[in-house]
C-alpha positions as CSV (number, residue, x, y, z in Angstrom):
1,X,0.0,0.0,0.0
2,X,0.7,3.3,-0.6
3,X,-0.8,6.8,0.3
4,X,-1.4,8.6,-2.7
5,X,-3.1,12.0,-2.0
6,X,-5.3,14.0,1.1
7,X,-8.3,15.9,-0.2
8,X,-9.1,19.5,1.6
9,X,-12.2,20.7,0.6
10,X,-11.7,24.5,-0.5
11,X,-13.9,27.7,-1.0
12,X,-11.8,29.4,-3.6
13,X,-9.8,26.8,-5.9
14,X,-7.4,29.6,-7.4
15,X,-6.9,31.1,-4.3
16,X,-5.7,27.7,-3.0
17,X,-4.1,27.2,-5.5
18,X,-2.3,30.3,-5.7
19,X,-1.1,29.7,-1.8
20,X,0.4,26.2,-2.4
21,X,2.3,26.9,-5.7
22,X,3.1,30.4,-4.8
23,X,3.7,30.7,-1.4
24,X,4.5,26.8,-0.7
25,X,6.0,26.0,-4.0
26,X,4.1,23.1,-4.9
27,X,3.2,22.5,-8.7
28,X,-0.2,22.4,-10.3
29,X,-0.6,18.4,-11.4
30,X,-3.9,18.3,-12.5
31,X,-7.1,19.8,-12.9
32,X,-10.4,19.1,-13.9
33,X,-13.9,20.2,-13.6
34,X,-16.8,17.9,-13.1
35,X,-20.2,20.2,-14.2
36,X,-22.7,17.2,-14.0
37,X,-21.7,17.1,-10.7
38,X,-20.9,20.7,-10.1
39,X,-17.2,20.2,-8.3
40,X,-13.9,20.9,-9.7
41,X,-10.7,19.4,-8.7
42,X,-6.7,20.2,-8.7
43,X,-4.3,17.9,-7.8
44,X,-0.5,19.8,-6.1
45,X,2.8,18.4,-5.7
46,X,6.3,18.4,-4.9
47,X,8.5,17.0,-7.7
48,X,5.8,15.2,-10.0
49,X,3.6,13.8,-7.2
50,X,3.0,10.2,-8.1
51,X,4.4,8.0,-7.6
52,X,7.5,9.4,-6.1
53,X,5.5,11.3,-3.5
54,X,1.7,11.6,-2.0
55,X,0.2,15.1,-3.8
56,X,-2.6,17.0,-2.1
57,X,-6.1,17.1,-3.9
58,X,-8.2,20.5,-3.7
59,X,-11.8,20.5,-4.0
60,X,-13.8,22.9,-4.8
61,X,-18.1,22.3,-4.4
62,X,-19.6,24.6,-6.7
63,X,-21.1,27.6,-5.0
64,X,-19.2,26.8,-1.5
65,X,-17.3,29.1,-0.4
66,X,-16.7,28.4,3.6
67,X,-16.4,24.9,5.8
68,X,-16.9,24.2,9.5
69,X,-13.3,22.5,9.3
70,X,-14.5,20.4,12.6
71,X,-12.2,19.4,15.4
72,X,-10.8,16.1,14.0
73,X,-8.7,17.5,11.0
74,X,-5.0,18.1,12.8
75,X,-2.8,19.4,10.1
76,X,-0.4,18.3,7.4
77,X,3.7,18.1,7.0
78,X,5.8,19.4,5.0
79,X,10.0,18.5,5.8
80,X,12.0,21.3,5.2
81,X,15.8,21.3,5.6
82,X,15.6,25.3,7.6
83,X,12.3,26.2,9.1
84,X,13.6,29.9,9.6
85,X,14.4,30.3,6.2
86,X,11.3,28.5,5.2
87,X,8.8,30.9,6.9
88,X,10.5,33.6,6.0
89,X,10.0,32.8,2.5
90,X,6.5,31.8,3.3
91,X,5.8,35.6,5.2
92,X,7.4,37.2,2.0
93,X,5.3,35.8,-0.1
94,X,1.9,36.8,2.0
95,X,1.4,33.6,3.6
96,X,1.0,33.4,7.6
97,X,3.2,31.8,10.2
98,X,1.0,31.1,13.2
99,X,3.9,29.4,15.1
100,X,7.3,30.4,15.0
101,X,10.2,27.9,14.3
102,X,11.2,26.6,17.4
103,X,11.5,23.0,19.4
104,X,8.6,21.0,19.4
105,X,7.1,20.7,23.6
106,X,8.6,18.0,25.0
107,X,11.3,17.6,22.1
108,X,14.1,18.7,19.8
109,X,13.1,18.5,16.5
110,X,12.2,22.0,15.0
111,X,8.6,22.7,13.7
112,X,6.7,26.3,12.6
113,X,3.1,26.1,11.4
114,X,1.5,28.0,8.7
115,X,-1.9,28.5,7.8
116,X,-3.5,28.7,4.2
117,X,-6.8,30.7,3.0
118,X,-9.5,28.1,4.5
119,X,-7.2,27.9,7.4
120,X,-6.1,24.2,7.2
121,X,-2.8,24.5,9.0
122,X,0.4,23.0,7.9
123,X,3.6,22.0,10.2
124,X,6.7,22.4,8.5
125,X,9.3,19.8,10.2
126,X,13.1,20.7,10.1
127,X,14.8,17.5,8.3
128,X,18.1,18.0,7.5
129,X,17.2,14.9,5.0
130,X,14.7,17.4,3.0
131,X,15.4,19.3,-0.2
132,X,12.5,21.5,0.7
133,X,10.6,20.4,-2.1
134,X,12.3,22.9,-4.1
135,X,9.9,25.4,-3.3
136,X,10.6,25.8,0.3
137,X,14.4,26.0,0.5
């Protein structure tokens, strides 16, 4: 088995999209729009998605514009090789940094967390393994 993609629903697809390929660096896979059905969908990645790595699926339910994003949803990682630098680029570009790089409570490992435009957050783990995914170097 495999994971192959996690699917936020979204109230502005270009918006999102503009965050994680501008502000995140991801590239735009795919995207396709389903009007029988009225949804739309885009698919994001880091260095091709599949099947090197898992991509993130956007989906955007025509005339939806906000979600009750609930209390089970916790976030998702991103490895980065410098957190610091990494928000940094992330606050140039407009995004925001709701937690500060730093050690994570109880730990070592350095994490910051950022939030896009629905407000799904995203922890960004220091990994001196990462490339950054080319867009967050």
């Amino acid at each position: 088995m495999k994971l192959l993609h996690t699917m936020l629903r979204v109230g502005d697809l270009d918006r999102s999209i503009h965050f994680y390929t501008q502000v995140l660096g991801m590239a735009l896979l795919r995207r396709s729009e389903n009007p029988e059905y009225k949804y739309s969908l885009a698919f994001l990645g880091y260095d091709g998605g599949n099947p090197g790595q898992a991509e993130l699926e956007l989906t955007y339910n025509w005339g939806v514009n906000q979600y009750d994003l609930g209390s089970a949803f916790g976030h998702i990682a991103i490895g980065v090789p410098d957190a610091r630098a990494a928000c940094e680029k992330i606050r140039a570009a407009g995004g925001n940094v709701t937690r500060e790089p730093g050690p994570v409570k109880g730990g070592t490992t350095v994490i910051a967390f950022v939030t896009d435009p629905d407000d799904y957050k995203i922890e960004l783990i220091e990994r001196a393994d990462e490339d950054g995914g080319k867009g967050l170097r």
